[in-house]
C-alpha positions as CSV (number, residue, x, y, z in Angstrom):
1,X,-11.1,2.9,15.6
2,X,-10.1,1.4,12.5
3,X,-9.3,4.3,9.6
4,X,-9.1,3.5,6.3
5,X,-8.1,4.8,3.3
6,X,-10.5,7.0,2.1
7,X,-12.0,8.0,5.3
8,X,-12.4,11.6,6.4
9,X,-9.8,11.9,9.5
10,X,-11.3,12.7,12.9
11,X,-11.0,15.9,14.5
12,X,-9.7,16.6,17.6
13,X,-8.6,19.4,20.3
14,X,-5.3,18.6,22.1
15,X,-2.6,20.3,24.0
16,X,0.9,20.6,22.0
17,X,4.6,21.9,22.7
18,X,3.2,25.2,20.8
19,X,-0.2,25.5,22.7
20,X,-3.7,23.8,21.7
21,X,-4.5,23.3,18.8
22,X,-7.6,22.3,17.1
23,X,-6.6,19.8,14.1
24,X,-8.7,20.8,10.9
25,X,-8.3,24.5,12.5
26,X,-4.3,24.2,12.5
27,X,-4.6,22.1,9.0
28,X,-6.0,24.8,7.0
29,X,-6.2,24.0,3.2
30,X,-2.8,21.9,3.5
31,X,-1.7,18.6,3.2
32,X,-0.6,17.0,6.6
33,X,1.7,14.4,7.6
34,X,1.0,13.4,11.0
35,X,3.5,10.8,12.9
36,X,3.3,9.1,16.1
37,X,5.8,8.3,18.6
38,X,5.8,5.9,21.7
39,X,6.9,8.2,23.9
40,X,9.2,10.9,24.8
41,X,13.4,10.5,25.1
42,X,13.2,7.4,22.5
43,X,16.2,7.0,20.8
44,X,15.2,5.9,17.4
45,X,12.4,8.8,17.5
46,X,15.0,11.3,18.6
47,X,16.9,11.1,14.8
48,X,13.1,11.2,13.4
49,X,12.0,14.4,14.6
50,X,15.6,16.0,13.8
51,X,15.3,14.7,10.5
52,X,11.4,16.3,9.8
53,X,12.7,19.7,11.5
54,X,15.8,20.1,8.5
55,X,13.1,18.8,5.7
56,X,10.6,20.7,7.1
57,X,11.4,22.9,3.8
58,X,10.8,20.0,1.3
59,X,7.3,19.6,2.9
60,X,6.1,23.5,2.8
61,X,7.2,23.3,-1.1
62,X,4.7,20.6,-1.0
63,X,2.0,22.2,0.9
64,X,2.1,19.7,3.7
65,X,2.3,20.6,7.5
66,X,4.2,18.4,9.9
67,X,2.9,17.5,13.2
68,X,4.1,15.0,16.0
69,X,2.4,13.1,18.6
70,X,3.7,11.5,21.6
71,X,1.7,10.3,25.1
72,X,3.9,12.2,27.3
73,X,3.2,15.6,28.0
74,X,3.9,19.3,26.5
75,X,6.5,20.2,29.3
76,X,8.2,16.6,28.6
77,X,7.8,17.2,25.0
78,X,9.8,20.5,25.7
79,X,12.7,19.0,27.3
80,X,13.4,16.5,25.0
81,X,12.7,19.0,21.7
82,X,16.1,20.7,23.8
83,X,17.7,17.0,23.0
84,X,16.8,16.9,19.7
85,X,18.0,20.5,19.0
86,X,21.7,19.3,20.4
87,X,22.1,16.1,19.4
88,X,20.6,16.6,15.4
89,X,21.8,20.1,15.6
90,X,18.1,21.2,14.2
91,X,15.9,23.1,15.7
92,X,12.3,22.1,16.3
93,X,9.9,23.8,14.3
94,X,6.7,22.0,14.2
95,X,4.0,21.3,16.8
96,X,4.1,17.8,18.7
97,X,0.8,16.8,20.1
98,X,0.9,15.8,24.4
99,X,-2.0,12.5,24.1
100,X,-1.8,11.7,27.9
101,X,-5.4,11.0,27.8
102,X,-4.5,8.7,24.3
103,X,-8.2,10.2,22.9
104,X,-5.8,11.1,19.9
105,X,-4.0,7.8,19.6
106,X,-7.2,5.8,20.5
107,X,-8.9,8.2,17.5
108,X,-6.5,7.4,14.8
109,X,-6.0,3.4,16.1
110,X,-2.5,4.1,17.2
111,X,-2.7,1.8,20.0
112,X,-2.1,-1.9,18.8
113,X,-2.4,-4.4,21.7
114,X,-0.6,-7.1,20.4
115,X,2.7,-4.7,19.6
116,X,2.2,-3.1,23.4
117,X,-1.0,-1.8,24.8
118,X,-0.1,0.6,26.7
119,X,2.5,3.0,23.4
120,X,1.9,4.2,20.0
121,X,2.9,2.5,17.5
122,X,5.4,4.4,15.0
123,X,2.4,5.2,12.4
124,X,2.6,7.9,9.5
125,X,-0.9,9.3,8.4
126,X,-0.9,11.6,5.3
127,X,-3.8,13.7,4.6
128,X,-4.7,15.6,2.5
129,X,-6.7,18.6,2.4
130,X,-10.0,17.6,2.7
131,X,-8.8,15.9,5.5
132,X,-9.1,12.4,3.5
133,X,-6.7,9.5,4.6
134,X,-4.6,9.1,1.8
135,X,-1.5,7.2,3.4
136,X,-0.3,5.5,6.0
137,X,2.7,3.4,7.1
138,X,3.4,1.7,10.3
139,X,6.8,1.3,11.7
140,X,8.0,-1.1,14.4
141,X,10.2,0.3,16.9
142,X,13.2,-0.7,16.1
143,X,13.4,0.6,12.2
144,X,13.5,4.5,11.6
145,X,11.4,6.1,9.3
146,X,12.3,7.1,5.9
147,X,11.0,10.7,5.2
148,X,12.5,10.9,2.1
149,X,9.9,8.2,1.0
150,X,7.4,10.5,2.7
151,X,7.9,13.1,0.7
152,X,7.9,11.0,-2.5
153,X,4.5,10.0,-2.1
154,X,3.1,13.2,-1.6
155,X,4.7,13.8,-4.9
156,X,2.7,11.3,-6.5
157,X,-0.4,11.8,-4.5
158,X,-0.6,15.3,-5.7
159,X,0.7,14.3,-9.2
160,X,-2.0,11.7,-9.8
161,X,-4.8,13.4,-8.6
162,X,-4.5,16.2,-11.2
163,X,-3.7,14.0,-14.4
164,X,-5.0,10.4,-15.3
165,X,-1.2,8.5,-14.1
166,X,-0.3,6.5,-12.1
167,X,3.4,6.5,-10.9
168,X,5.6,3.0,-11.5
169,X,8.0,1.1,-9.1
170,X,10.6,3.3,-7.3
171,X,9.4,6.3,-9.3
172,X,11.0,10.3,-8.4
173,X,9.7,12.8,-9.3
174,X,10.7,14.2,-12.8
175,X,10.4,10.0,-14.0
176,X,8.2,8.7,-16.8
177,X,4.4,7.7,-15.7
178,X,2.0,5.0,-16.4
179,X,-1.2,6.2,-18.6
180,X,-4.2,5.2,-16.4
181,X,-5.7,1.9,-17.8
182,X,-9.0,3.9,-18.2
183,X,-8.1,5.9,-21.5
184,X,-7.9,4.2,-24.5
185,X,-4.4,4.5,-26.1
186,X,-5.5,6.7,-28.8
187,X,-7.3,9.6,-25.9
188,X,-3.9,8.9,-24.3
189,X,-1.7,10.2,-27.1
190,X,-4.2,13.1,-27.4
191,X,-4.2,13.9,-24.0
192,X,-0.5,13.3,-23.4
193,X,1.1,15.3,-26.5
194,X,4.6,14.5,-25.0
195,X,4.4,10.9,-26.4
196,X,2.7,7.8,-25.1
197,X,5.1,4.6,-25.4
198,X,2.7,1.3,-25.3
199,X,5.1,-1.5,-23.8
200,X,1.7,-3.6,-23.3
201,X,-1.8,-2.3,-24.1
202,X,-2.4,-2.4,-20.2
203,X,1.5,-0.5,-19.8
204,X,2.0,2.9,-21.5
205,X,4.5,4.9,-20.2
206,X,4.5,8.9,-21.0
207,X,6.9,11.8,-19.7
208,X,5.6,13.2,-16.7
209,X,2.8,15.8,-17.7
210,X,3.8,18.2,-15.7
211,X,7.3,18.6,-16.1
């Protein structure tokens, strides 16, 4: 399976570290930010999971649950959360999905043949409460993830679906916006009483609406 942006995520029952879990169930009315592993005791993954236990802060602010997923199994998963603990000095806090069967990873289209039939690929889905795709980045194995861009785009995801913006190149949160090319400059000025700046008529910048 092939899933797109756009596309209403699958559900799906599965075993975890933290007991089963039924996915829209455990999602509630949050934002999610599920990311996939090859497998347990991975090196590069090991610095991953540390890292999204210490931010795990940054993402409730943001109304986003974390969740793992790796093919090895809850016990497994156990041992090596013991790893992480020591060698990130974190402590695991979030729920990391056992796929044995792969009917999550073969769901979500985690398994690319050409990359290695037989792991995950290092894939980020974020969804967001309806349990619409709204992100996703795919990692090979060798390069760890940046969470901090994670978080960045849930920024703007949120951002940008409540006012007509758009958010420019490199953009943090707190930055100037782009005026959606839909609203004619004087709407815009209206709209966006903080001061539109028209660089081109397709390029107006404003101060971020909701700051």
């Amino acid at each position: 399976m092939t899933l797109q942006l756009g596309d209403t995520v699958p559900n799906f029952t599965q075993a975890t570290n933290e007991g089963e879990i039924t996915f829209y169930d455990w999602a509630g009315d949050s934002w999610v930010v599920l990311f996939s592993h090859p497998a347990d005791y991975t090196p590069v993954c090991t610095t991953e999971l540390g890292e999204v236990s210490k931010l795990k802060p940054e993402f409730e602010k943001r109304n986003a649950k974390v969740i793992a997923l790796s093919v090895d199994g809850a016990e497994s998963h156990k041992g090596w959360i013991g790893d992480i603990n020591e060698t990130q000095n974190t402590t695991v806090n979030y729920p990391i999905i056992a796929d044995e069967d792969q009917k999550v990873s073969d769901l979500y289209g985690m398994i690319h043949p050409k990359a290695n039939a037989k792991l995950t690929v290092r894939t980020v889905f974020v969804i967001d409460p309806s349990k619409k795709l709204r992100l996703t980045i795919t990692y090979p194995p060798s390069t760890g993830r940046n969470f901090a861009e994670i978080l960045r785009t849930i920024d703007s995801l949120q951002l940008t679906d409540k006012y007509s913006v758009a958010t420019p190149v490199n953009w943090q949160d707190g930055e100037d916006v782009v005026v959606s090319p839909a609203i004619p400059t004087e709407e815009a000025k209206k709209k966006f009483p903080k001061g539109v700046n028209e660089i081109k008529s397709y390029l107006r910048m404003t101060p971020q609406p909701n700051k």
